[in-house]
C-alpha positions as CSV (number, residue, x, y, z in Angstrom):
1,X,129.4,164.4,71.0
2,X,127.6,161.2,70.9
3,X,126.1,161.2,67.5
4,X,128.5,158.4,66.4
5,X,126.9,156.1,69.1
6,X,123.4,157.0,68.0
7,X,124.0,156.2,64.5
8,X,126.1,152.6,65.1
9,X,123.3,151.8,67.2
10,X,120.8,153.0,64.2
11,X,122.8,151.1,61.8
12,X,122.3,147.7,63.5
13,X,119.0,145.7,62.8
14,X,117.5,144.4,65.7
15,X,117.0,140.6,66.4
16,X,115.7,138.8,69.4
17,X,116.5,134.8,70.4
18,X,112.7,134.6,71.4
19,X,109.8,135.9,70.4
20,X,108.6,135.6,73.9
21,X,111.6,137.8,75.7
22,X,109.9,140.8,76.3
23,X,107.7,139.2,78.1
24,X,109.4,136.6,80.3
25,X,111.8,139.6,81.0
26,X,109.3,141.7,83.4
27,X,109.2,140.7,86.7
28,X,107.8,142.4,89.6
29,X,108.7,142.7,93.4
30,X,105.4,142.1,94.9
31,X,104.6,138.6,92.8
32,X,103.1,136.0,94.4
33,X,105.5,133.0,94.5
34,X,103.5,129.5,93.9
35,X,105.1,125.9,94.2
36,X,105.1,124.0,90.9
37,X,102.1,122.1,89.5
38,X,103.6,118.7,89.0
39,X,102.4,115.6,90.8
40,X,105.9,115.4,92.4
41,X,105.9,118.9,94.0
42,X,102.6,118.6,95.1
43,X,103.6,115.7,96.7
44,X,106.2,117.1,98.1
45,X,104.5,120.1,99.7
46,X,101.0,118.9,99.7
47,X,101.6,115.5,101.3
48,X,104.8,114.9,102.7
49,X,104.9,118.5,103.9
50,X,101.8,119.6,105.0
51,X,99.5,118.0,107.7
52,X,96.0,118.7,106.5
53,X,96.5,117.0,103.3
54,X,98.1,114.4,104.5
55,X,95.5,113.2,106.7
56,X,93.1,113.9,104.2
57,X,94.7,111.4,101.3
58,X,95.1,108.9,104.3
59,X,91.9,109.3,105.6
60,X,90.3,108.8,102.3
61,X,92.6,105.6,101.4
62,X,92.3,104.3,104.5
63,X,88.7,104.1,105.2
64,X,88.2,103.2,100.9
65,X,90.8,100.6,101.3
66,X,89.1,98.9,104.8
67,X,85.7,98.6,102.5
68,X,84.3,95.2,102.4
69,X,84.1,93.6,98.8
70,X,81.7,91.4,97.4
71,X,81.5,89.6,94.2
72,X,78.7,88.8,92.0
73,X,77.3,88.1,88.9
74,X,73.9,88.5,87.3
75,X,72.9,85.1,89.0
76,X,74.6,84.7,92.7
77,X,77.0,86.2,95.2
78,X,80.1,84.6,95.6
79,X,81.6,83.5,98.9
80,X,84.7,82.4,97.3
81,X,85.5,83.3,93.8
82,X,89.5,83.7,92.2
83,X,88.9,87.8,91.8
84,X,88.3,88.0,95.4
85,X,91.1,85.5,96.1
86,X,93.4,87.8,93.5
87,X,92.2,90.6,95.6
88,X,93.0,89.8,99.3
89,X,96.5,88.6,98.2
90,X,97.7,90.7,95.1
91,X,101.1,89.7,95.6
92,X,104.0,88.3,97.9
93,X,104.7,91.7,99.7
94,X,100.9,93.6,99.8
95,X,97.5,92.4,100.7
96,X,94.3,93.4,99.9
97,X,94.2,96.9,102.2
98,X,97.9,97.7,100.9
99,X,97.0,97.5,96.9
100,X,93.8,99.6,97.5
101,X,95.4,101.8,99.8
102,X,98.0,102.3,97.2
103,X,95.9,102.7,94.1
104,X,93.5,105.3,96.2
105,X,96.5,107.6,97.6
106,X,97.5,107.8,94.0
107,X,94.4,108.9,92.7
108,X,94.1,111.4,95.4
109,X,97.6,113.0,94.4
110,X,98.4,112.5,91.0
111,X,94.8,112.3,89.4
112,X,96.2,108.3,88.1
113,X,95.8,104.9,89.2
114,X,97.8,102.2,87.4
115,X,97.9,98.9,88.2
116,X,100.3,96.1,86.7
117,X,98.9,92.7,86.0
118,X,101.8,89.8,86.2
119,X,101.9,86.6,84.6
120,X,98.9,84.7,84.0
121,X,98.8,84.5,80.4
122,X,95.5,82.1,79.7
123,X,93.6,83.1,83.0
124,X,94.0,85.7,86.0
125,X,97.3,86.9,86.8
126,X,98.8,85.6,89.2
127,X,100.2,88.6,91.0
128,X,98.4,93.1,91.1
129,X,101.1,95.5,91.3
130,X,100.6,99.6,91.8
131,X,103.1,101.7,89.8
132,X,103.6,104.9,90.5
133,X,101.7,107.7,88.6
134,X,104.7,110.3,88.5
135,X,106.5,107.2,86.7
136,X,104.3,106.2,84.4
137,X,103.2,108.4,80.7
138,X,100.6,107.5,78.0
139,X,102.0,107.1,74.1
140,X,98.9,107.7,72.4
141,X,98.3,106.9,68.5
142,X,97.4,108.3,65.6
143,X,93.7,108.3,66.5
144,X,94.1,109.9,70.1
145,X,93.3,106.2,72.1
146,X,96.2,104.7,73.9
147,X,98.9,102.7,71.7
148,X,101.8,102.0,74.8
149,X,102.4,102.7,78.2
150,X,106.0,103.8,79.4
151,X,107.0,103.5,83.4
152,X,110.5,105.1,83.6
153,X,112.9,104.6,86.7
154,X,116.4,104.6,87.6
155,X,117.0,106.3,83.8
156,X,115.6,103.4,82.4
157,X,112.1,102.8,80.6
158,X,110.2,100.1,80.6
159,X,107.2,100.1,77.7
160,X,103.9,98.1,77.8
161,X,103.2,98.1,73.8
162,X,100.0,97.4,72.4
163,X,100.3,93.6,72.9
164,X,100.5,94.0,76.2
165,X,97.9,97.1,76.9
166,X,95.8,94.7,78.7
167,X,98.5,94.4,81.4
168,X,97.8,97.9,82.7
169,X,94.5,99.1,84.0
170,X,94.7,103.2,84.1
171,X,92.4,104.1,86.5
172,X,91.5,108.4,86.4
173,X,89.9,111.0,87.3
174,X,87.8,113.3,85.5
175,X,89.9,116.1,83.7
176,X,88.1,118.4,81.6
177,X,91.0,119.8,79.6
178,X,93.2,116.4,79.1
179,X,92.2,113.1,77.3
180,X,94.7,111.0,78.6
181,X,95.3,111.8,82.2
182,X,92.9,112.4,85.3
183,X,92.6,115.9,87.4
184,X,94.0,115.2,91.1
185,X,92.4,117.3,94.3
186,X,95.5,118.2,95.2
187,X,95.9,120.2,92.2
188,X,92.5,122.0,93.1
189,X,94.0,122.4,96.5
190,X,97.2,123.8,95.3
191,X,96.7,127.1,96.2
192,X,95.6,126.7,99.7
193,X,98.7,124.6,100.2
194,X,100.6,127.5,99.7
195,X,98.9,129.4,101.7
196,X,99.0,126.7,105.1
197,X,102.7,126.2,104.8
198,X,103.6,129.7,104.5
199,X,101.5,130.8,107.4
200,X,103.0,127.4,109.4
201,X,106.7,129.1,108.1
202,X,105.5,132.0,109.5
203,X,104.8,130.9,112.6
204,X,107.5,128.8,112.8
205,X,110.1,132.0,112.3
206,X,108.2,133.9,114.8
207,X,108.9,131.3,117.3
208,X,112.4,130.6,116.1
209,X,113.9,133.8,115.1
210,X,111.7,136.4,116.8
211,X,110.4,137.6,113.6
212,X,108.3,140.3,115.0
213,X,109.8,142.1,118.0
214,X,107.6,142.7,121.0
215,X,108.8,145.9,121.7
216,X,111.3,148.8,120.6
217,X,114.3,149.6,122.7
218,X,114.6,153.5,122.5
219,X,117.8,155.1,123.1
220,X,118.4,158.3,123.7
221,X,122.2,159.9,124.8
222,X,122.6,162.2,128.2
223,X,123.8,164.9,125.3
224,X,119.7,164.6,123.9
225,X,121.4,162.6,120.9
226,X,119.2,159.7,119.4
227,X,121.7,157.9,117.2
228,X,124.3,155.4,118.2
229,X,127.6,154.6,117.4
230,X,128.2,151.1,115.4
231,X,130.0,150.0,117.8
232,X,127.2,150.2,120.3
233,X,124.4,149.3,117.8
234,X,126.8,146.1,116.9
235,X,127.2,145.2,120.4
236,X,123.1,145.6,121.5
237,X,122.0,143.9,118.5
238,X,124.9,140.9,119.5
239,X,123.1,140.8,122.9
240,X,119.6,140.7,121.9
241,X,120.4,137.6,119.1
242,X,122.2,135.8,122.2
243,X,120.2,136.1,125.1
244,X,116.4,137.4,124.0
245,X,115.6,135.7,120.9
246,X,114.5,132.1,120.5
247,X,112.4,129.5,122.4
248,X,115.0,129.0,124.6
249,X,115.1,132.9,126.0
250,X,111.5,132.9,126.7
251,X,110.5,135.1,129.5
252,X,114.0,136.2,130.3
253,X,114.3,139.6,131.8
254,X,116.1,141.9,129.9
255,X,118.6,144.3,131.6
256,X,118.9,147.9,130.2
257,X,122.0,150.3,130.4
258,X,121.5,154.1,130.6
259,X,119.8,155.8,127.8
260,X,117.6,152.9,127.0
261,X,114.4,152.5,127.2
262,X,111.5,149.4,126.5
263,X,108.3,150.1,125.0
264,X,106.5,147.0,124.6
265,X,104.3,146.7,121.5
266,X,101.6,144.4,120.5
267,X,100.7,142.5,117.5
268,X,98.6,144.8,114.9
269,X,95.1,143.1,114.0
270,X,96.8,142.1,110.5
271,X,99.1,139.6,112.7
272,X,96.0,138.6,114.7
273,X,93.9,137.4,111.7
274,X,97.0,135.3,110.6
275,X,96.0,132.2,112.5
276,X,92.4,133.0,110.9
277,X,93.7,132.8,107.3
278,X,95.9,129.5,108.2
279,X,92.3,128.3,109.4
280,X,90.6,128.9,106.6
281,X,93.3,127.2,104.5
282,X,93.2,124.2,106.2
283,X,89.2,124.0,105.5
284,X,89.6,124.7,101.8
285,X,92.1,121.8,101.6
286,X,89.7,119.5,103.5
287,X,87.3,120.7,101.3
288,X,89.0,119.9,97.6
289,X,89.3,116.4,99.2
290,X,85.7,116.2,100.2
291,X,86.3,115.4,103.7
292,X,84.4,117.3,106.4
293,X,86.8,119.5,108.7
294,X,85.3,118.1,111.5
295,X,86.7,114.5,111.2
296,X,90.2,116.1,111.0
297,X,89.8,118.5,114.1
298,X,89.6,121.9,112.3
299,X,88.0,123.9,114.7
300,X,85.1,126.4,114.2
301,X,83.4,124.7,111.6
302,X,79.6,123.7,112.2
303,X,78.9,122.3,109.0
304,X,77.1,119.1,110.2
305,X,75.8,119.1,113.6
306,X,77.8,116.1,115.0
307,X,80.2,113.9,114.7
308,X,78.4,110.9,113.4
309,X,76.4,113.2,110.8
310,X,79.9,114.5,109.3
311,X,80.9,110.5,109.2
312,X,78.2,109.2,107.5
313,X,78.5,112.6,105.2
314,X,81.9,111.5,104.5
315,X,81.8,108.2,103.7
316,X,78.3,108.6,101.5
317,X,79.8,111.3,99.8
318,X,83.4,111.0,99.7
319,X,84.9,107.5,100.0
320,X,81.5,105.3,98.3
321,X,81.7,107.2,95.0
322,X,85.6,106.6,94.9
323,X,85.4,102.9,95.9
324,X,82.8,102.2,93.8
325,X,84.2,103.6,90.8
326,X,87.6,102.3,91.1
327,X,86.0,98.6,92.1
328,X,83.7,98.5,88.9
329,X,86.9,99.6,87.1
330,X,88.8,96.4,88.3
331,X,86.4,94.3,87.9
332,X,85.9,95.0,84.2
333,X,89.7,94.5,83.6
334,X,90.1,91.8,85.4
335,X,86.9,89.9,83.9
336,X,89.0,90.1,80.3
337,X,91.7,87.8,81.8
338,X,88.8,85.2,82.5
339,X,85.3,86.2,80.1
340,X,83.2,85.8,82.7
341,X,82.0,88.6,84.0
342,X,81.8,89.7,87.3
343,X,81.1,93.1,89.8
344,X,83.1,94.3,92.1
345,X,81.6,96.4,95.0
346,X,81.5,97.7,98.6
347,X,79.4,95.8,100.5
348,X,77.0,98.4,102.2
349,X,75.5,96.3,104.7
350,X,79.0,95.7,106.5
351,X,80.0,99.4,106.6
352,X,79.2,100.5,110.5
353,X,78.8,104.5,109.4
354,X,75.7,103.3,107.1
355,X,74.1,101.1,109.6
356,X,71.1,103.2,110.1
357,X,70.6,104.2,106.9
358,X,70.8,100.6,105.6
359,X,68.3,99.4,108.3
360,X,65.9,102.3,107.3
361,X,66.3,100.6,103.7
362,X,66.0,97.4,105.0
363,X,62.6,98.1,106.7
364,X,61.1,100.0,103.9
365,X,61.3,97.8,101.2
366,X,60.5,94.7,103.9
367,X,57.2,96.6,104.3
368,X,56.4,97.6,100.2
369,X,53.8,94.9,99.8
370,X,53.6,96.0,96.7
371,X,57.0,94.7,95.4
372,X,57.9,91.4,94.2
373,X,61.0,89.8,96.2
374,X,62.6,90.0,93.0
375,X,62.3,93.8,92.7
376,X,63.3,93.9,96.5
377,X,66.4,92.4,95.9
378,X,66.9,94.3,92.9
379,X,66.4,97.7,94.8
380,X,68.8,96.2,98.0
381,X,71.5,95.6,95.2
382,X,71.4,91.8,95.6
383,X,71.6,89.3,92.6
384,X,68.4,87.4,91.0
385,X,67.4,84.2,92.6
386,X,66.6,81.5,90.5
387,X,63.1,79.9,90.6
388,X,63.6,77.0,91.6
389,X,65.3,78.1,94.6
């Protein structure tokens, strides 16, 4: 009876709009849903909306940020010198902890650092500006280097051309599968994100909602019957929303009519190793930062065996490297404005977590008779004197 269906359906040649629609079409019940990749979501949820990583970027920036700087050349250290007087006032609205701060929490988040030189056209600028990394893209040219820069905002563009590359110092991360932009933490801690918030949404329904009863209310009718009416399931249901769920019902007693019975139920060992996962989240996070849970109060983890050991960790490990780097980066771009070249660094000696370690240094080379004071100062980072000094 159908053989005219079969053979309009035979007669018609098949086309698809995609060559990808069969698969983009299957979808399963069970998949795991992630947040998006982008540096705004992960922002979003792995910043603004999540507690470990936000102490982690802040910690990081902050203690980078509060890092003495000193400024040298291959000859002498400066006291005063017009980088360091760019540095501790970039412009009318930052100063020198705000800019770094800045530059470092982007870094930490997007993977990019850019910072916008103003004015200053036959020396230094005269005012350092951070620009936001979601803002900003790379044009590159026809050889694969850099050509323009392009900050969007408020459906406008603004783009820094080849004539004024120098304007813009891209600062980025390491990213072994893109030339032109830098691999954040937070992407490696993407995952774990996930994981935290959803066991903190968990939790948070559990408290709100009662997501997971403590007990089943059994009924059972004087005729032996086990089944309710609607009209009686409506009504219990009605009752147990209004006066035995929520924060606010909290050890309220409940009052059962005839035919019901409470049998209070605990939580399976599934429920119990919730708070274990959410744990172990929260150290993985830490971890893609590099900062030791212990400095964030992540319990259970013995890592380091105290507090100052963990600090000491984190700063030699963590927030040196990442000064250091981006320092060496500024002062190479900002030596272009002027052609004289000068280093930017953390001054070690003025950091409180290395004390020890730098007065262990200190009294080693002091006591290597066998040095010269010129390879003393040399190992102690500290510029050549001259001879007739």
């Amino acid at each position: 009876m159908f053989d005219f269906l079969k053979r309009g359906v035979a007669e018609v040649d098949e086309a698809k709009a995609s060559a990808t629609g069969r698969v983009v079409a299957m979808q399963s019940s069970g998949r795991v849903a992630w947040s998006p990749r982008d540096t705004v979501s992960l922002t979003q949820t792995g910043f603004a909306g999540n507690p470990v990583g936000f102490r982690s970027v802040k910690l990081i920036a902050e203690a980078a940020a509060a890092l003495p700087l000193v400024c040298q050349d291959a000859c002498q250290r400066f006291d005063a010198h017009p980088v360091l007087g760019l540095i501790a006032r970039p412009n009318g609205a930052q100063g020198r902890a705000e800019l770094l701060e800045a530059l470092y929490a982007q870094l930490l988040l997007s993977g990019d650092g850019y910072v916008e030189a103003v004015g200053g056209e036959s020396g230094l600028p005269l005012e350092l500006h951070v620009l936001r990394s979601d803002r900003m893209s790379v044009v590159p040219g026809a050889d694969g280097w850099p050509v323009a820069y392009e900050y969007a905002v408020g459906g406008r563009k603004h783009r820094f051309d080849a004539a004024q590359a120098q304007a813009i110092c891209h600062v980025r991360n390491f990213h072994p599968q893109d030339d032109h932009y830098g691999f954040s933490p937070m992407q490696a801690a993407a995952t774990a994100v996930d994981v935290h918030n959803s066991a903190s949404r968990w939790s948070k329904a559990l408290l709100d909602n009662a997501a997971r009863p403590s007990g089943a209310i059994i009924y059972k009718g004087a005729d032996g019957q086990g089944a309710m009416t609607n009209d009686q399931y409506e009504r219990l249901v009605s009752e147990m929303e209004s006066h035995h769920q929520g924060a606010r019902n909290a050890g309220r007693p409940m009052l059962l009519e005839g035919g019901l019975d409470w049998k209070p139920m605990g939580f399976s060992p599934s429920d119990m190793e919730f708070q274990k996962t959410k744990e172990a989240a929260a150290r993985e996070i830490a971890l893609a930062f590099g900062v030791p849970p212990m400095l964030i109060g992540i319990q259970g983890d013995a890592t380091y065996a105290n507090y100052q050991e963990a600090h000491r960790a984190f700063y030699r490990l963590t927030v040196l490297p990442l000064a250091t780097r981006v320092t060496t980066v500024l002062a190479h771009w900002l030596s272009g404005f002027t052609g004289e070249l000068v280093e930017l660094k953390p001054d070690l000696d003025q950091v409180p977590a290395l004390s020890a370690e730098r007065d262990a240094q200190w009294a080693r080379v002091a006591g290597a008779d066998f040095l010269t004071d010129a390879e003393k100062r040399a190992l102690l980072g500290l510029p050549v004197v001259a001879a007739d000094e």
